[in-house]
C-alpha positions, 0 to 999 in steps of 0.5 A: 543493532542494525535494525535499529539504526534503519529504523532510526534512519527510516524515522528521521528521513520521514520527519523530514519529508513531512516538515519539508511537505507542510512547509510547502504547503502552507508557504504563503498561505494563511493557515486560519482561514484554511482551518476555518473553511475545514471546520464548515465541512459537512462531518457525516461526508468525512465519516464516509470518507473514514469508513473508506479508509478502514474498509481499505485495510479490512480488505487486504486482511479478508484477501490474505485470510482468504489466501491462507485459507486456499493453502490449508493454512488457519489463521482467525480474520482478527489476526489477518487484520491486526497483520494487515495494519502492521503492513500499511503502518510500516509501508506508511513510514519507510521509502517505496513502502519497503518496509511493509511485507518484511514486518507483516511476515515476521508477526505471521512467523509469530502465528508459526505460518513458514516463511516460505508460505507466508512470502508467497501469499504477500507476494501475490497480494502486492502483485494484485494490488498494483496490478489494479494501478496498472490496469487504471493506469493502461485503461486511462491511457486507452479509453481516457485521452481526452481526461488526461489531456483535461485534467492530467496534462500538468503530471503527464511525465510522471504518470506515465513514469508511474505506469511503467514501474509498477509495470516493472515491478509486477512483471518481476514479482510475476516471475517469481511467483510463478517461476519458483525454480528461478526463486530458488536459484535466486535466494541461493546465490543471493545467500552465497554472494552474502556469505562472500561478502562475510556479511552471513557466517557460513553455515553447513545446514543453511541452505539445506534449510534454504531448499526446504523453505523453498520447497514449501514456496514451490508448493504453494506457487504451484498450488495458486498456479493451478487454481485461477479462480482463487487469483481471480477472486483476490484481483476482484476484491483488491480492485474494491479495496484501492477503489475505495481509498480513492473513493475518500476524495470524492466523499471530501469533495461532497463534505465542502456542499459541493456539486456538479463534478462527475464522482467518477472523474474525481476518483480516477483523478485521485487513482491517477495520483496513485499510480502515479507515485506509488513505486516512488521512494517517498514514504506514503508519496509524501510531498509528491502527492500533495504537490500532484493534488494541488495540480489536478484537482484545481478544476474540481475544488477551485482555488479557494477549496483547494488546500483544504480539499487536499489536506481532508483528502491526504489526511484521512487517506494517509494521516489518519490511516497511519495513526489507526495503523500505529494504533493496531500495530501496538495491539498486534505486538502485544497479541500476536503469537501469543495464546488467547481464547478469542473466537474469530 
């Protein structure tokens, strides 16, 4: 009952958000003439820019397929997938994407993967995937001063807001990953303070089960600590997936005929964007990052492409990821943890 009500919640505060962002966006402007300069778009660009987007989600399976793997644990690379957009599609609809790593461990318990495991493999992949943010992030702060005076002087408070708590986030989840006796220490008390508050019935054997469980994570902590190789390869491959979600701006930017700005100085504008709303409590960075691309992109679209750059760019990295991840979510739900005869 409870999950359905934050679910019902989680789905009326997006509806709003999304209302309150194409009220924005098209306040004042004339819709027709925005379509029309979308529909002059050159297709075989914004094909690109589609197999950019399904690239990024392919590449978080191969990462959690690859992690599985290092632990002993087989899980066929169609399931991986079919998991990786059960965790983009609810990231996409719930604030600061909290709802993405609960969802994809309950469909991996489907698998008969432990929590336990399966947790710390999330963990680890969420950990590099906005380590990736803050190593763009600390790297245009380092070598980029005169392109974030050009072009990123306007979100200056924000990106740097942005830096500092995907910073916070990764040291944190560092330290639970590979402090796994603080993790435990952490999930008992957080289990007893839950029984306190009578919101758990207190059970003899749940924190037995609580030990065990956390064993299997000290195992696989201690595991991934010990195979730095294993880390490095997964950071690797994350900087290729973000890369190439923000790649899908520049292939917009190509489909309007246009030429002359640099492809690496759009990409690290539209990475800017990302580190700059990723840890902010909007599903997707609804609302934000459209205002932020209406801002920064202005010397690389002009005015009059503006808005149909930023809906192209949004749309197939946001909008069109959403509705294939809703789409592979129902195949997920309909295939996963049950028994088929399908080869990898």
């Amino acid at each position: 009952m409870k999950n359905r009500k934050k679910i019902l919640l989680d789905a009326i505060f997006l509806i709003v958000v999304f209302a309150c962002t194409v009220y924005g966006v098209f306040q004042g402007e004339d819709s027709g003439e925005v379509m029309a300069l979308a529909r002059k778009t050159d297709k075989r660009y914004l094909l690109l820019g589609m197999v950019c987007v399904v690239v990024f989600v392919w590449a978080e399976s191969i990462i959690i397929h690859y992690l599985l793997d290092s632990l002993k644990v087989h899980v066929k690379k169609w399931k991986c997938f079919l998991v990786s957009n059960v965790g983009f599609f609810f990231s996409c609809i719930t604030p600061s994407a909290s709802g993405g790593q609960p969802m994809q461990i309950y469909y991996l318990r489907k698998e008969k993967i432990p929590v336990s495991v399966s947790a710390m493999v999330l963990m680890i992949v969420t950990i590099a995937y906005k380590m990736v943010l803050v190593v763009v992030g600390i790297g245009l702060l380092l070598f980029g001063r005169g392109f974030m005076k050009r072009y990123l002087h306007g979100i200056l408070p924000v990106f740097y807001l942005g830096i500092f708590l995907n910073m916070i986030c990764v040291s944190m989840m560092l330290v639970l990953a590979f402090h796994p006796t603080l993790a435990e220490t952490l999930a008992e008390k957080g289990l007893t303070f839950l029984e306190k508050l009578h919101m758990l019935k207190h059970k003899t054997g749940r924190m037995e089960k609580l030990r065990g469980a956390m064993k299997s994570y000290q195992e696989a902590a201690a595991y991934l600590q010990s195979h730095s190789r294993v880390m490095g390869n997964v950071f690797l491959v994350t900087v290729f997936q973000r890369f190439a979600l923000f790649f899908v701006t520049y292939f917009v930017y190509r489909a309007f005929h246009l030429h002359g700005f640099s492809m690496w100085g759009i990409v690290f504008l539209q990475a800017a964007i990302s580190v700059s709303v990723d840890m902010l409590p909007l599903p997707g960075g609804m609302g934000i990052s459209e205002k932020l691309f209406m801002i920064i992109f202005v010397p690389v679209f002009g005015t009059k492409l503006l808005l149909p750059g930023m809906l192209l760019a949004r749309g197939l990295g946001y909008y069109i990821q959403l509705l294939m991840c809703a789409a592979l979510t129902g195949v997920g739900q309909l295939t996963l943890g049950k028994e088929r005869k399908v080869q990898c």
